[in-house]
N, C-alpha and C positions, 0 to 999 in steps of 0.2 A: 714084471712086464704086463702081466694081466690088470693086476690093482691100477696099474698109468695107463690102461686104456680105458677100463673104466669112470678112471678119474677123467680124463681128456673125452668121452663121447658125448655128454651133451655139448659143449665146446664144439665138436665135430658136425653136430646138428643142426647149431644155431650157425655153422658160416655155410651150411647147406641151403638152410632155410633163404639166407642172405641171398650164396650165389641164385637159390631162384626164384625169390625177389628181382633182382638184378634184370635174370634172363626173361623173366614174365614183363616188368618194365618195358624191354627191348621188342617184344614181341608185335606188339604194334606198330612201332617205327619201323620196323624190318619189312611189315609189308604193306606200309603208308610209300608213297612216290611223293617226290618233290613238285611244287605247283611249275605248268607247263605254260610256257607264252608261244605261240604257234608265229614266226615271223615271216609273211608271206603281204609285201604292202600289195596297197589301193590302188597302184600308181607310183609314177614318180616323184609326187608331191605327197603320198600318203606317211602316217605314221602306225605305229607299232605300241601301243603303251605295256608297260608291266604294272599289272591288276591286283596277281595274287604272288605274296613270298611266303617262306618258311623264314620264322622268326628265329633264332638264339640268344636268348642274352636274357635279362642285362649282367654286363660284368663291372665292377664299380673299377676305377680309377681316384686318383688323391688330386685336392684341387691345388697342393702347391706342386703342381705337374706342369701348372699356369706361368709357374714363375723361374726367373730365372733367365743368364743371358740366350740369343738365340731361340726365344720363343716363339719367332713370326718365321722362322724359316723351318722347324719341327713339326710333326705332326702331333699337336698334343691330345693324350689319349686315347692317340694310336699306334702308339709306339710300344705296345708289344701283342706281343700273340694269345688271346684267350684260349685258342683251342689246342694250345700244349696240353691245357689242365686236361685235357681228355684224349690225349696220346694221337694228337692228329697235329696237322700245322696249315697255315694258310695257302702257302702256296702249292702244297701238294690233296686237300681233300675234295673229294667227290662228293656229287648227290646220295647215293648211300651212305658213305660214312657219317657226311653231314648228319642224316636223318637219324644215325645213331648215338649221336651225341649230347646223352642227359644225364650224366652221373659220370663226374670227373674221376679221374683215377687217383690222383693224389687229394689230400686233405684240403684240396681249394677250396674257400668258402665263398659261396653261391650264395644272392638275394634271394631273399624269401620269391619275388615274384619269377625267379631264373623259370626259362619253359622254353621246348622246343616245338614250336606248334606253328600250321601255317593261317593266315591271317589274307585280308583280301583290301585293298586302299578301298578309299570314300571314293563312290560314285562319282564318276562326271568330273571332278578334278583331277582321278588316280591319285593322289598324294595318301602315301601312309603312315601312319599318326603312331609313331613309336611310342609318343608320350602317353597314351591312354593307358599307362600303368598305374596301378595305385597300389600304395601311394607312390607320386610321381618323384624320381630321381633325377638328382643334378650330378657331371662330373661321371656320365657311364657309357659303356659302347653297348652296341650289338649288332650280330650279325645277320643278311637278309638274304637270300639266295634264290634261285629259279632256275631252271632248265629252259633253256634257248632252244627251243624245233625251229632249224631251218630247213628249208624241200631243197636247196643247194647250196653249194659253195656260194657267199656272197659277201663283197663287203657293205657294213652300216655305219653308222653316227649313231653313237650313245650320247645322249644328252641326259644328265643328269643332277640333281639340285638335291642336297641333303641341310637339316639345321640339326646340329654346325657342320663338326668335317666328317670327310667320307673318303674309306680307299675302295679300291674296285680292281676285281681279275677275272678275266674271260678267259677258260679251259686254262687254269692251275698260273696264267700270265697275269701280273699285276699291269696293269693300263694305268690307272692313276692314283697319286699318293697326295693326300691334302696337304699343304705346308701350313697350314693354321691362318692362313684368308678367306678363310669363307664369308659370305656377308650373313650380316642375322636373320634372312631369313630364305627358307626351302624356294629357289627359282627354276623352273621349270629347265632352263637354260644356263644353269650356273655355268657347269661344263660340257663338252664336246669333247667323246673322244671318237677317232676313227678304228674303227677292227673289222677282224676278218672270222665271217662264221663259218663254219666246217658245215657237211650237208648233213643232218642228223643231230642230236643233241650235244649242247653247248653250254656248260654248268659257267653259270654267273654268281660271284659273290660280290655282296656289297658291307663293307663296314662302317658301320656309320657312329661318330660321336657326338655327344649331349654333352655340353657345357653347360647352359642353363635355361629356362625357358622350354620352348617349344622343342621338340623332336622329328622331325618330320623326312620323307625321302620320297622324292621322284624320278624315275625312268622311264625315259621313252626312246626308242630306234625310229632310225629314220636310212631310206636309201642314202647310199654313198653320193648320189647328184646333187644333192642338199647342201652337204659340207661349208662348202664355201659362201652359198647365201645365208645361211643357219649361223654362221661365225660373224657372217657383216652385220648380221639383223642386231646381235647379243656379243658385239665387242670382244669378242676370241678374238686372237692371235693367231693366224692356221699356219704361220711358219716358225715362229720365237716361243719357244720356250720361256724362257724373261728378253726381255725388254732393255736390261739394264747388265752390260759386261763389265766384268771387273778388268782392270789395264795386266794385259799379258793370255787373259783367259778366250776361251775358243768359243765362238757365236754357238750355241745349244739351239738347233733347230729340231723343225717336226714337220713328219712329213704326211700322221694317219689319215690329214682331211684335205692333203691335196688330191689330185687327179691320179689316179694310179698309171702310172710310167718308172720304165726305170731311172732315167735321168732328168736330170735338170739344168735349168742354165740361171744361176748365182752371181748376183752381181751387187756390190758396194756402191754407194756416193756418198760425197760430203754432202755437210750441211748445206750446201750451195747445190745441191742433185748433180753434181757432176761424177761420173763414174773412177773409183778410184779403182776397184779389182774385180776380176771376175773369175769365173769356172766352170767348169760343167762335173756335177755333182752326182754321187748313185744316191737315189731317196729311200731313206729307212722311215720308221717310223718314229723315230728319236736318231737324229746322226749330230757330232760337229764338224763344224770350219772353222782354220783357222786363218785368218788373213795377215801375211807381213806385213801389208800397207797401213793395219791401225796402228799408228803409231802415235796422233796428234788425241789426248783428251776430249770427248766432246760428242756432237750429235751427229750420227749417220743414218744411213739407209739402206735397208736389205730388200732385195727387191728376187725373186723368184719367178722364172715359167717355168711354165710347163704344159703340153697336151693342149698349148695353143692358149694359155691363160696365164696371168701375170698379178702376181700379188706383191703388195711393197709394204712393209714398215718401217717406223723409223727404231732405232736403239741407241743409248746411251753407253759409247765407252771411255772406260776410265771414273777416275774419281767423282762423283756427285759434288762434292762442295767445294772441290778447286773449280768445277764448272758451273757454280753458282756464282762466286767469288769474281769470275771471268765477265760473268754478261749482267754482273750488278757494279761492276766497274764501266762498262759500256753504257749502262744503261747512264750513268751522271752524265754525260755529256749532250743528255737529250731534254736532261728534265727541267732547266734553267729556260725553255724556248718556246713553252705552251703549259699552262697549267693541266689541262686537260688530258695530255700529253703523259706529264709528270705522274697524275691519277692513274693512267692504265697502268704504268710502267711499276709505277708500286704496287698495284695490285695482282699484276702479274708474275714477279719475284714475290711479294708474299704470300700467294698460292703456290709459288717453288718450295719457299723456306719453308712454309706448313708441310706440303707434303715430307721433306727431306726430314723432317723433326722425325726422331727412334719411334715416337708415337704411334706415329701414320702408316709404319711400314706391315703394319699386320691389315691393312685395312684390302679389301675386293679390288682387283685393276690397279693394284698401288703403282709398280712397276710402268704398266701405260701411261698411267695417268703422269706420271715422273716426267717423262719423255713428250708427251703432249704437251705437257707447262716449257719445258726446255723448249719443245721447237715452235712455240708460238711466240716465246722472247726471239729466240734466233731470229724468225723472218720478222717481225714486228724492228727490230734493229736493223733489223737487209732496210725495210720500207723507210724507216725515219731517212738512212742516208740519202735518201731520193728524194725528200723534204715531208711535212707535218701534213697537207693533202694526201700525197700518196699512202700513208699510214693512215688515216685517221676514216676513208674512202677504199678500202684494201678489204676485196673478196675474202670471205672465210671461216673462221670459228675465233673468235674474241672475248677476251674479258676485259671489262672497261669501267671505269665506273663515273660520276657526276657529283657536284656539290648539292646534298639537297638546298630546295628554300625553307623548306620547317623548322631545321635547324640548325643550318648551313655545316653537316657533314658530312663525309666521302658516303657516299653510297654506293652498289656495285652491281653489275648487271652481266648475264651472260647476252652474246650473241653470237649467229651463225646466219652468213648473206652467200646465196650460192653464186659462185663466180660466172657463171650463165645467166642469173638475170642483172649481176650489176654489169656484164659484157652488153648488153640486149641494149640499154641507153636509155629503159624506159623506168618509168615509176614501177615499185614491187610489191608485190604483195607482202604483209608480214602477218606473221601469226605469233600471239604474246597469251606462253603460256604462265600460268599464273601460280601460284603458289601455294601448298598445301600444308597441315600441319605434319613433323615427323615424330621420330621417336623421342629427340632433342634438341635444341637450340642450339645451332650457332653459327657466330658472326657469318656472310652469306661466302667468305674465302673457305671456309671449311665444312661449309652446310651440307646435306646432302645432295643437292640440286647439282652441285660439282661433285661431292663424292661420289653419287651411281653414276659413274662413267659409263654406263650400256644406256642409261635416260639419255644423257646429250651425245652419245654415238647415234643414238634412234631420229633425236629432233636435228642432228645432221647430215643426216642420211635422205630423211625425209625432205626436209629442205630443198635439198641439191635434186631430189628426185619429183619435186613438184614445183618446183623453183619460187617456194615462199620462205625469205627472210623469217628466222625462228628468232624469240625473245623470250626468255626469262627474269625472271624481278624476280624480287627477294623478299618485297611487301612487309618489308622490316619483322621480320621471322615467325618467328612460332606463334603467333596472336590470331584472334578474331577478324576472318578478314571482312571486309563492308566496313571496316570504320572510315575517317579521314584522312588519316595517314596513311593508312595502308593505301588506299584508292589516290592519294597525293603521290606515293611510292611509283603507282603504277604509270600513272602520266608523266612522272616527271623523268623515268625511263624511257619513256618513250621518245619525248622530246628530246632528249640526248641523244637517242638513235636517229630521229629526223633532221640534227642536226651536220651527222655526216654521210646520209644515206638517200636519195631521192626516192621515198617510201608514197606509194598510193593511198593516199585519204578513201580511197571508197571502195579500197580490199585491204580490211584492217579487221583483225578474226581474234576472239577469245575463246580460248582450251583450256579447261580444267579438271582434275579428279577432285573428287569428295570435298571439304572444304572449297579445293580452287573453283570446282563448279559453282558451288555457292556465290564465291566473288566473282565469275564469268558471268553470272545472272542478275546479281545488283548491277553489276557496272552496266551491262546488257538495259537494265529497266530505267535506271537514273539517267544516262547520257546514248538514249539508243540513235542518237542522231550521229556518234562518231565509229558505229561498228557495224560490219558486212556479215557477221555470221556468229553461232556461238555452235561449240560443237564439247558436251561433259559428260564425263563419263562416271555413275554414282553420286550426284550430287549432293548435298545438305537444298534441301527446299524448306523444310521449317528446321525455326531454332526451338529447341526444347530443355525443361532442365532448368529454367530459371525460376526466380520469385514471382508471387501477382504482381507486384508492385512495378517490374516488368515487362509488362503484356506489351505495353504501347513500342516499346526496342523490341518486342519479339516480332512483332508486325513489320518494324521497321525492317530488322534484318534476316526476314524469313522472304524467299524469292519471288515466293508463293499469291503475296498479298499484292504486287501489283504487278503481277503476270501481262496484265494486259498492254502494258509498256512496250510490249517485245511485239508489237503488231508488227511492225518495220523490219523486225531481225529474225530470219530462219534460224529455227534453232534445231538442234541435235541430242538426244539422251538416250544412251547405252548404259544398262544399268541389267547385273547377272541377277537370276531369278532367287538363287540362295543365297545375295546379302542383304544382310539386318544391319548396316554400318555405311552408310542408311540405309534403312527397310527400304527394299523394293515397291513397296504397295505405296508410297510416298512419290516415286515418279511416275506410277501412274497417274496418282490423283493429278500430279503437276501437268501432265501431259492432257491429262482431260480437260482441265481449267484452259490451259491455253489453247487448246484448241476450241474450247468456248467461248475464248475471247477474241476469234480470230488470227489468231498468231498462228506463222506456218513452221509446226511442230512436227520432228520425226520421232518417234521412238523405236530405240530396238533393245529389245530384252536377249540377254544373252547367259549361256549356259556353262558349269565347268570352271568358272571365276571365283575369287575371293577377291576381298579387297582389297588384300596387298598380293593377288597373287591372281597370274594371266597364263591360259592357254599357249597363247598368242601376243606377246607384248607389241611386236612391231606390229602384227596384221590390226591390234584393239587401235593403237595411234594411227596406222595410215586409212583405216575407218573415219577417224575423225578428220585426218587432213583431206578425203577425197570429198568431205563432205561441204570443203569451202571452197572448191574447185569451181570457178564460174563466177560465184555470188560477188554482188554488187551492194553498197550501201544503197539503200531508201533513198530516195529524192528526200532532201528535210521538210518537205510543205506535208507530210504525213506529219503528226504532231504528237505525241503519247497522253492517253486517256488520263485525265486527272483521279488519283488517288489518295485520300483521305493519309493515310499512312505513310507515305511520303512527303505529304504537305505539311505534315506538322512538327518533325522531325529533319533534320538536316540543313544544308542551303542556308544557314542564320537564325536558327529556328534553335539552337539547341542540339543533341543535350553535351555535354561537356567536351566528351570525343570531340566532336565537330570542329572545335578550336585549332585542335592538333593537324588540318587539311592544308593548315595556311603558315607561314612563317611563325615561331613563337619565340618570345621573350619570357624568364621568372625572373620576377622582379624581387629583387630581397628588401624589407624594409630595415630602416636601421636605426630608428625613432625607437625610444622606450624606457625602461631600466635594462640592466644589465642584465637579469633575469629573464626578462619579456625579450630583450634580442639572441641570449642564448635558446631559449624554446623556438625561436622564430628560424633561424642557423640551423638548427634540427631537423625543421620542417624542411628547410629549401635543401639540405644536403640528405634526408631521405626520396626528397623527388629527384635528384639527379644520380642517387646510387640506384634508384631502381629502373631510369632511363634508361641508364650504362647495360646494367642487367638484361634486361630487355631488350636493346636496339645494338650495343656491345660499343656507343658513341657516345659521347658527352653533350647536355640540354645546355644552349648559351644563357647565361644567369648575369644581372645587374643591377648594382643595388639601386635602392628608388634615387638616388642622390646625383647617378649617373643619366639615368633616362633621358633621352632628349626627344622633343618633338617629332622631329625624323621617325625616331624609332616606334612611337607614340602610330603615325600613319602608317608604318611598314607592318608594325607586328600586332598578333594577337597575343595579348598581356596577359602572364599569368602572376596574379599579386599574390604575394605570400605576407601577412598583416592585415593591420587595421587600420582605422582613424589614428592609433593611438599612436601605432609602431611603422607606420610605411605611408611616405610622403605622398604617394599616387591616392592611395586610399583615402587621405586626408582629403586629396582636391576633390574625388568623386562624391563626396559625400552626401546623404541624402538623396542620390539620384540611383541608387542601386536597391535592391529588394530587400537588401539587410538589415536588421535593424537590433542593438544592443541595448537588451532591460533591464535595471536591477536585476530582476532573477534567473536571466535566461538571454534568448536572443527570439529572433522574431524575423522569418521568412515568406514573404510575400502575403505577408499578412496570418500564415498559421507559426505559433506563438511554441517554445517550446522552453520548460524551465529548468535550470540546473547553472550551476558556478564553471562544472568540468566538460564543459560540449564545444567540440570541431563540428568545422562545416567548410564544405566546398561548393559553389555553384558558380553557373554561367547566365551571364547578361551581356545584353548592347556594354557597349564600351561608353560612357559619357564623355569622355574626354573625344570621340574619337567611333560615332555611332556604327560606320562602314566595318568595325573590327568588334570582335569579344573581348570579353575580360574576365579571366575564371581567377574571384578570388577563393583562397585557402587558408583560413585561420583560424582561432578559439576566444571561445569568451572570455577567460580566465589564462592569458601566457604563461604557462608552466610547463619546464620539459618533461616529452611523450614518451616511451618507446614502442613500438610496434604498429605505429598507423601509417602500412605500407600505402604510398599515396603513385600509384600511375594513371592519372586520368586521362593519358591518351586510348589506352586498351579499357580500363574499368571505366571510363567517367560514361555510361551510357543512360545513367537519369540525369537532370537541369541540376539537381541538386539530392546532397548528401548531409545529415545531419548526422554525427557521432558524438557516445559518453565517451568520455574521455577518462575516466574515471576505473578504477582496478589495474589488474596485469594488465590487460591488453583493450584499443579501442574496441565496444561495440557499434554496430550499425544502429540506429533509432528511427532513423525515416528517412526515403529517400522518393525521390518524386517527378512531376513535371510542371513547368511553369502553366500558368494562364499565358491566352494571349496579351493579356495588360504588359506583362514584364518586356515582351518583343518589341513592344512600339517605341520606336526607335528614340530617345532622348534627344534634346537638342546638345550640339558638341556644346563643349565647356570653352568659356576664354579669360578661364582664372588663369593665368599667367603663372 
C-alpha cells in the first residue's frame, strides 16, 4: 500500500496542479459581470442599441451540414448546442455561468482562437464584427450575450440582423430560430421580434452563424408603439408566421408585435376580399387557427384587429404549383389580344415559376414574395376581364415589360402607381429609380431589384404615402451605367409607362445609390431639360481605375466634368462620413464644383452608415423622396452650358458604345473561302454568346446577303468582315477609315504592321450617314479563340486594334478618332 502511494503521488500532484490551473483560470470570470445595456428609451420613437457583448466561440461546424434535402427550412449550424461541451445548455444558462465557461468538460476540441471575453461593436453603426478573428473561419458559430437593465416591467421590439443565421432567447425563452433565409448581409431590420422585459436584469443570448464571408451582428430595442411601423417600414409580417399553408394545416400566426389585448377579431376572404370566416381569437405570441372554410386551393386574406387597428395579409393555401398551373391556364386566354398584354402576363408567371423553383426557397421574404407574385396575377386576370384598358391603367405594384428598339427584345420593368393620384384625374408625378451594380447578374425576373422584397415594400409605401408613381429599370444589368444602352434602357421604360399612365413631364425625379447616382447624374447633365430633381445617395462622381489611353471616357463618364449641366435641376447628395465606396471627400468636391457652377446643390453628410448598410433604410429613402416634394422642371429656355467633354463624345460623335443607344443590326458576311467564313461565324457567334451573357437576350444577326435597304435606314450596322468576306463592306469601300496593306492595316491614317491583327471601330455609316457602322474584323481570317468582343459595355474608345497572334488576343492600341472621320460622308447609291 505504501510503495502504490508512492508510486501514484506525483500523479496526485500533477491533477492538483491541474485542478488549480482550472480554478486560477476561473477566478477572473467569477468576478468579471456580463456587459450591461441600460433600456430606458428617449421617447416613443427612441431606440436602445446593444454596444457591448460577451463573446463565446468560435465552435466549428462541417460544411456538408449545407447539404442535403430540407436545407432552406433547418437552421444550418445551428442545430446543436455548443454549450453541452461545458456542462451548461442553451436554454437554461445564465450570466454567471455564461461567464464561466472556458474549458469544456469533455475532450471537445476548441479552435485555437475559442475565448470568452467581452468585446464592444464599431462605433456609430453598433454592428459587431465576429469576423475579426484570425485567422478568419468559415462554416462556425458563436455565442453573444448581455444583460438587459430594465427600470420596469415593459414590452420592446428587438430588431435584429445577423450574417448569416442567428437564434435568440430572452430570460432562458427562445424567441427566434433562423430557418437558413437570412439574406447575405447583417440588416439592421432583418427581424423583429416582440418581448416582454421583467423590471431588473434580463440575460439575452444571441447565436449566431458564419457560412462564409463576413460575420457580423446587430441589435437594437425599440418601444412596443413602433412594432407595427417598424414591420411596414422593413416588410415583416406582424401577424403570419409564413405566408404559405400547406392544404389541411392551421394558419401559424403571431401575435409579439401587435397591440397588446387579450383578444382579437380574425377574419378570412377570398381572393376576391370577400369574407369567408371569422372569429375572435386569445393572442399569444405564436397561437394557430384553424379555418373549415379553406377548403378551395389558392390565394386568401388574413386580416386582424385589434385595440382599434387592423392589419391584413394575403397567404397562399394549398398546393403552390397546382396554383400556378391554374392562373397559367387562365392567363392563355388573354395572351392572343394585346402583345403587350402577353409580355406582362409572361413575365409575371415567370417571376412565379422562378420563385416556386427548389432554388429560391432558401432565398429572404421568399414565402411573401410567393404570395405577392400570386396575388398580382390574381387581380391583373380580375382586371383583364373588364377588358385591356382597365388592366393595363390599373392603380398598384406591377411587373410589366416592353419590346426594346435596340434589339427588339422583351425587357422588363417594375412599377408602383398609388391608387390616390391615378383616382385624383390628374398628371403624376413619377420617380425612376435607377439601377445599381449587385453582388451578381441576372436576368431583371430574378435580379435583386425584385429579390429585396423590403427595397420595393419601401418604394411602395413611399409612393402611396407621397403620391409619386415609383419606376425601376433594369438598365440591362450588372454593367457600366452612362453608356447608350443603358440610358436607351431607361427611356424606353419610361415610355412604356407613359403609355398607360397620364405621367407629369415636369415632375419627372431621378434616385440613385452608388453607381445609380452616377447614372442619375449623367442623365441629369446630358438631357437636363426632361428632369425636375435628382436626389443620390453615395454616388460615383469620378471614374477611376482605367488606362491613359482612357482619359477622354473617363471625363466622359465621370459626373463631375459637366456639373454645370445641372444648373436647371436641384439636386440632392447624402453621402455617410465613413464611406470610402465612394470616398466621401468626392461629394464634397462634387458639391463644391456645383455649387460653383450655380447649380442648386443640397448636401447632407450622414453618420452610422455603410454602404450596403442603413441606420434608417425607410427614414435614408423618404429623405430622398421629401426632397422632390414641390420641384418643378426648368422652363427649357435655360439651356445647359456647353462642355468640351460632352461634345466630343456621344450624340454621333463616337465611341463605339454609342451605337448600342439606337436599334442594332450584326451583319454576318458570307463572301470568302471557307476558312475566312468559318473565322468570320466565330466572330459573329462570340458577339451574340456574350450578348446572351450579359443582357440574358438574343442580338438580332443577318447575313450581308439578307440586308435590305429598310434595314440599312432603321438600324445601326454592326459588320462583321471585310471587302473581301461581307457584301456591306464591299459597297462601303473606301469611304471608311480602314485601310488594308501588304503588312498590316492602317487606321485613320496611323499604320499598324503584322499578318495576325483584329480591329473594331465606329464611323458614319456611308451607306446611310444619319446611322453608324461598327465594323469588326482581321487582317489575316483565321479562327480566334478568346477575343471576347461586347462592344455595347467595353466599346468606350472609336477604336480597338488587337494581335491576334498567341493563346489569347492582346490589346495593341486603342484610341479616338479626329474630327475628319465624323464628317458625315455622302450616302452611297451603289445599288
Amino acid at each position: 500500500m505504501v510503495r502504490t502511494r508512492r508510486k501514484d503521488f506525483p500523479t496526485l500532484w500533477i491533477a492538483c496542479w491541474v485542478d488549480l490551473a482550472v480554478l486560477l483560470a476561473l477566478v477572473p470570470a467569477a468576478m468579471a459581470q456580463l456587459p450591461v445595456v441600460r433600456v430606458d428609451f428617449p421617447g416613443a420613437a427612441g431606440e436602445v442599441p446593444i454596444t457591448k457583448w460577451q463573446l463565446l466561440g468560435p465552435f466549428r461546424f462541417e460544411e456538408r451540414d449545407m447539404e442535403g434535402p430540407g436545407v432552406e427550412r433547418r437552421p444550418v449550424g445551428l442545430n446543436r448546442d455548443y454549450l453541452r461541451d461545458f456542462g451548461l445548455d442553451e436554454s437554461s444558462v445564465d450570466a454567471s455561468s455564461f461567464l464561466l465557461a472556458r474549458i469544456p468538460e469533455r475532450a471537445a476540441a476548441v479552435e485555437k482562437q475559442f475565448d470568452n471575453r467581452a468585446v464592444q461593436t464599431q462605433a456609430k453603426t453598433n454592428i459587431l464584427q465576429i469576423a475579426a478573428l484570425e485567422p478568419p473561419l468559415d462554416y462556425a458559430v458563436t455565442y453573444a450575450a448581455v444583460n438587459i437593465e430594465s427600470p420596469r416591467d415593459q414590452d420592446v421590439v428587438i430588431a435584429a440582423g445577423s450574417d448569416d443565421g442567428m437564434q435568440v432567447w430572452l430570460n432562458h425563452e427562445l424567441l427566434y430560430a433562423d430557418a437558413n433565409t437570412a439574406g447575405p448581409n447583417a440588416k439592421k431590420f432583418g427581424h423583429l421580434i416582440g418581448a416582454s422585459l421583467k423590471k431588473g436584469d434580463n440575460f439575452f443570448l444571441a447565436k449566431v452563424c458564419k457560412l462564409t464571408g463576413d460575420w457580423r451582428l446587430i441589435v437594437t430595442l425599440y418601444p412596443q408603439e413602433q412594432a407595427l411601423t417598424l414591420a411596414r417600414e422593413n416588410a415583416i409580417n406582424p401577424i403570419l408566421r409564413t405566408s404559405i399553408v400547406e392544404a389541411g394545416e392551421a394558419l401559424e400566426l403571431r401575435g409579439d408585435l401587435l397591440p397588446r389585448s387579450k383578444t382579437a377579431h380574425l377574419q378570412i376572404a377570398d381572393r376576391a376580399h370577400v369574407p369567408i370566416d371569422s372569429a375572435e381569437v386569445t393572442i399569444k405570441s405564436s397561437f394557430t387557427w384553424k379555418s373549415a372554410k379553406l377548403k378551395q386551393a389558392g390565394l386568401y386574406y388574413c386580416q386582424i384587429s385589434i385595440a382599434g387597428k387592423t392589419e391584413e395579409r394575403p397567404f397562399f393555401y394549398g398546393d403552390l404549383e397546382s396554383g400556378y398551373s391554374r392562373l397559367s391556364d387562365l392567363a392563355k386566354k388573354f395572351t392572343a389580344t394585346d402583345e403587350s398584354v402577353t409580355i406582362d402576363l409572361q413575365a409575371q408567371l415567370g417571376r412565379l415559376q422562378h420563385l416556386l423553383d427548389p432554388s429560391s426557397r432558401s432565398s429572404e421574404f421568399w414565402d411573401q414574395k410567393v404570395v405577392a407574385s400570386f396575388a398580382e396575377v390574381e387581380n391583373g386576370l380580375a382586371l383583364l376581364r373588364k377588358g385591356n384598358r382597365a388592366y393595363r391603367r390599373a392603380a398598384g405594384t406591377h411587373l410589366r415589360g416592353y419590346r426594346s428598339p435596340v434589339d427588339g427584345q422583351i425587357q422588363h420593368y417594375w412599377i408602383h402607381v398609388p391608387e390616390s393620384a391615378q383616382r385624383s384625374g390628374k398628371p403624376m408625378p413619377l420617380v425612376i429609380a435607377l439601377p445599381f451594380i449587385t453582388i451578381s447578374d441576372h436576368p431583371f425576373l430574378e435580379s435583386y431589384y425584385l429579390a429585396a422584397f423590403d427595397e420595393t415594400e419601401r418604394y411602395r409605401i413611399l409612393g402611396d404615402d407621397f403620391g409619386f408613381a415609383v419606376l425601376q429599370v433594369w438598365g440591362r444589368g450588372n454593367h457600366l451605367g452612362g453608356t447608350a444602352i443603358s440610358t436607351a434602357d431607361v427611356f424606353d421604360a419610361l415610355q412604356a409607362v407613359q403609355q398607360d399612365y397620364d405621367l407629369d413631364p415636369d415632375r419627372i425625379y431621378l434616385l440613385g445609390y452608388c453607381e445609380a447616382g452616377r447614372l442619375a447624374l449623367l442623365l441629369g447633365e446630358r438631357f437636363p431639360e426632361r428632369f425636375a430633381a435628382i436626389a443620390t445617395s453615395a454616388p460615383i462622381t469620378v471614374v477611376r481605375g482605367r488606362r491613359p489611353f482612357e482619359n477622354r471616357w473617363i471625363r466622359y463618364a465621370s459626373p463631375i466634368t459637366a456639373v454645370s449641366h445641372l444648373k436647371s435641376v436641384p439636386l440632392l447628395i447624402r453621402h455617410d462620413e465613413a464611406d470610402m465606396t465612394p470616398p466621401f471627400q468626392e461629394s464634397v468636391l462634387f458639391i463644391a464644383r456645383s455649387r460653383e457652377a450655380g447649380v442648386d446643390a443640397s448636401f447632407v453628410p450622414t453618420e452610422g452608415n455603410e454602404h450596403v448598410f442603413s441606420q434608417n433604410p425607410m427614414g435614408e429613402k423618404r429623405a430622398l423622396f421629401e426632397f422632390f416634394r414641390g420641384k418643378k422642371r426648368h422652363p427649357a429656355t435655360l439651356k445647359p452650358v456647353a462642355n468640351h467633354a460632352t461634345q466630343e463624345l456621344g450624340m454621333g460623335s463616337g465611341p463605339i458604345e454609342d451605337a448600342f443607344g439606337a436599334p442594332v443590326l450584326i451583319v454576318e458576311g458570307t463572301k470568302g473561302t471557307a476558312v475566312q467564313r468559318a473565322a468570320l461565324h466565330g466572330l459573329v457567334k462570340e458577339l451574340g454568346e456574350e450578348w446572351q451573357k450579359a443582357y440574358f437576350v438574343d442580338c438580332p444577326v443577318k447575313m450581308d446577303t439578307e440586308v435590305r435597304d429598310s434595314e440599312i435606314s432603321k438600324y445601326n450596322l454592326i459588320v462583321v468582315g471585310d471587302e473581301a468576306t461581307n457584301e456591306l463592306a464591299r459597297r462601303m469601300a473606301g469611304r471608311l477609315p480602314l485601310r488594308l496593306t501588304d503588312d498590316g492595316i492602317s487606321l485613320a491614317g496611323t499604320s499598324y504592321q503584322g499578318r495576325r491583327l483584329g480591329y473594331e471601330f465606329i464611323a458614319p455609316n456611308p451607306l446611310n450617314p444619319a446611322k453608324y457602322v461598327v465594323m469588326i474584323g482581321m487582317k489575316e481570317w483565321q479562327p480566334v479563340n478568346g477575343w471576347r468582343l461586347h462592344p455595347s459595355h467595353d466599346g468606350i474608345c472609336d477604336y480597338f486594334v488587337f494581335d491576334l497572334q498567341g493563346d489569347r488576343p492582346r490589346m495593341k492600341d486603342a484610341g479616338y478618332f479626329d474630327a475628319s472621320v465624323w464628317q458625315k460622308p455622302h450616302p452611297d447609291t451603289d445599288k
